[in-house]
C-alpha positions as CSV (number, residue, x, y, z in Angstrom):
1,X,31.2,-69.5,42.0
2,X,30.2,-68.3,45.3
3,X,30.1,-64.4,45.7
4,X,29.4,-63.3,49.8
5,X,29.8,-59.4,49.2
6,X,29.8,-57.0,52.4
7,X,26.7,-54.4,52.6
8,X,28.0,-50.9,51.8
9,X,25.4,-49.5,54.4
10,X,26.7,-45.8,54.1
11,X,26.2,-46.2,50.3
12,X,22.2,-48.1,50.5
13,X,21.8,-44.5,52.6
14,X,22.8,-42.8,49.8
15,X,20.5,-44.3,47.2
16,X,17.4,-43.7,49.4
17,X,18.0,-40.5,50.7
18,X,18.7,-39.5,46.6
19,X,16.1,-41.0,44.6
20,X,12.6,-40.2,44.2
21,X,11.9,-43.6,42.5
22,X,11.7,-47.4,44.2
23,X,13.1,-48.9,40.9
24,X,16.5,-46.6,40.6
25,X,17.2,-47.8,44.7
26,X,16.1,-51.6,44.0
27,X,18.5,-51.4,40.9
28,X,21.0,-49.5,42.6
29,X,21.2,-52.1,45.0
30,X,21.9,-54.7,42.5
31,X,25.0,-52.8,41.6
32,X,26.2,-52.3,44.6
33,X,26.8,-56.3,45.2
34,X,27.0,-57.2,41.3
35,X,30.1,-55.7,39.8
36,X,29.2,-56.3,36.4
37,X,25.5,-55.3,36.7
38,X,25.4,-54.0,33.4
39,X,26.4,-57.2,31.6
40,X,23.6,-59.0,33.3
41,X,21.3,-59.6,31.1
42,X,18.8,-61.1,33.8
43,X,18.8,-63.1,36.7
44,X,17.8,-66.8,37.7
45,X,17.5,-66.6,40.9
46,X,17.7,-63.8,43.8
47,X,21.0,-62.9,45.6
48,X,20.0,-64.2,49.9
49,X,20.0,-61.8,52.5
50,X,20.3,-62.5,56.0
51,X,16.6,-61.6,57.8
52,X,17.9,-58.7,59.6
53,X,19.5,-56.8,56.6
54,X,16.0,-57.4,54.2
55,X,14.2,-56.6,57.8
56,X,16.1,-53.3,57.8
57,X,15.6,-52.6,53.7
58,X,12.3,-53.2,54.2
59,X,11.7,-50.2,57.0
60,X,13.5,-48.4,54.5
61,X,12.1,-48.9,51.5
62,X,8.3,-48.8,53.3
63,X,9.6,-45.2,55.1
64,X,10.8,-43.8,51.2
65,X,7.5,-45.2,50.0
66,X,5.4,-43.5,52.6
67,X,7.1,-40.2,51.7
68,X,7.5,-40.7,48.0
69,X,4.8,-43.0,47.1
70,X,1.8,-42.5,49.8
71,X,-0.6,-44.7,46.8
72,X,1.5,-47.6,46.2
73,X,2.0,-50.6,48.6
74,X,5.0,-49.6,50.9
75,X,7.9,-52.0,50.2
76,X,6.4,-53.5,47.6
77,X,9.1,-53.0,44.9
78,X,11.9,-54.6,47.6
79,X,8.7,-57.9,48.3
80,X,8.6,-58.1,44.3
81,X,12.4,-57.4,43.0
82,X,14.4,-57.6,46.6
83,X,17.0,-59.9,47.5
84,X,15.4,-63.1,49.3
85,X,16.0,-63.8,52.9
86,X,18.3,-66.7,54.1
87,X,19.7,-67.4,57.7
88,X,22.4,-69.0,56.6
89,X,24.2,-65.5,55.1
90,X,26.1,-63.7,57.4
91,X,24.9,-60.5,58.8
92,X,25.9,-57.2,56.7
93,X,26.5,-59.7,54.0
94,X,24.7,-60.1,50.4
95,X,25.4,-63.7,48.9
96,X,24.6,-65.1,45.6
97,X,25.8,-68.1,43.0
98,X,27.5,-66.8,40.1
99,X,25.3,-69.1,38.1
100,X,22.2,-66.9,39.0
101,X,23.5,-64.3,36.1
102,X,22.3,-64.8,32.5
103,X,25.0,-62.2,31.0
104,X,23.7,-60.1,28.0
105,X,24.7,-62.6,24.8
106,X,24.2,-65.7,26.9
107,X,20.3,-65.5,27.6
């Protein structure tokens, strides 16, 4: 199944401006768009982005990195863990195949 989920901007704010750790926002993120995040066991594959939106996570995550991290590569957890980009998903929009989550018992 198709999942197109809408970006809850006001709550991506949240998990920057209240962390202190690049992992806790790149997971938190995941839940935001995954419902049953902690189910998933692990994924097989990466949920698309449209350019813009990872454009815009990016500055983020390299401005949090800068502040909180000034020794590690800024944005590098979002370039290693991060949704990947794809045109063809709307913008404000996270999409992903169902078939991307290996659920906890199935893996």
């Amino acid at each position: 199944m198709n999942c197109v989920v809408s970006i809850p901007w006001d709550k991506v704010d949240s998990l920057f401006e209240n962390s202190t750790d690049q992992a806790g926002i790149v997971i938190g993120l995941y839940r935001l768009i995954i419902p049953d995040w902690d189910r998933v066991h692990h994924l097989d594959g990466w949920p698309g982005i449209n350019p813009v939106d990872s454009g815009i996570l990016m500055k983020k995550f390299m401005a949090f990195d800068r502040e909180h991290h000034p020794d590690r590569l800024r944005g590098g957890a979002w370039m290693n863990l991060g949704f990947r980009s794809d045109p063809n998903v709307g913008r404000g929009f996270v999409a992903y195949h169902s078939d991307i989550l290996i659920l906890k018992g199935d893996e």
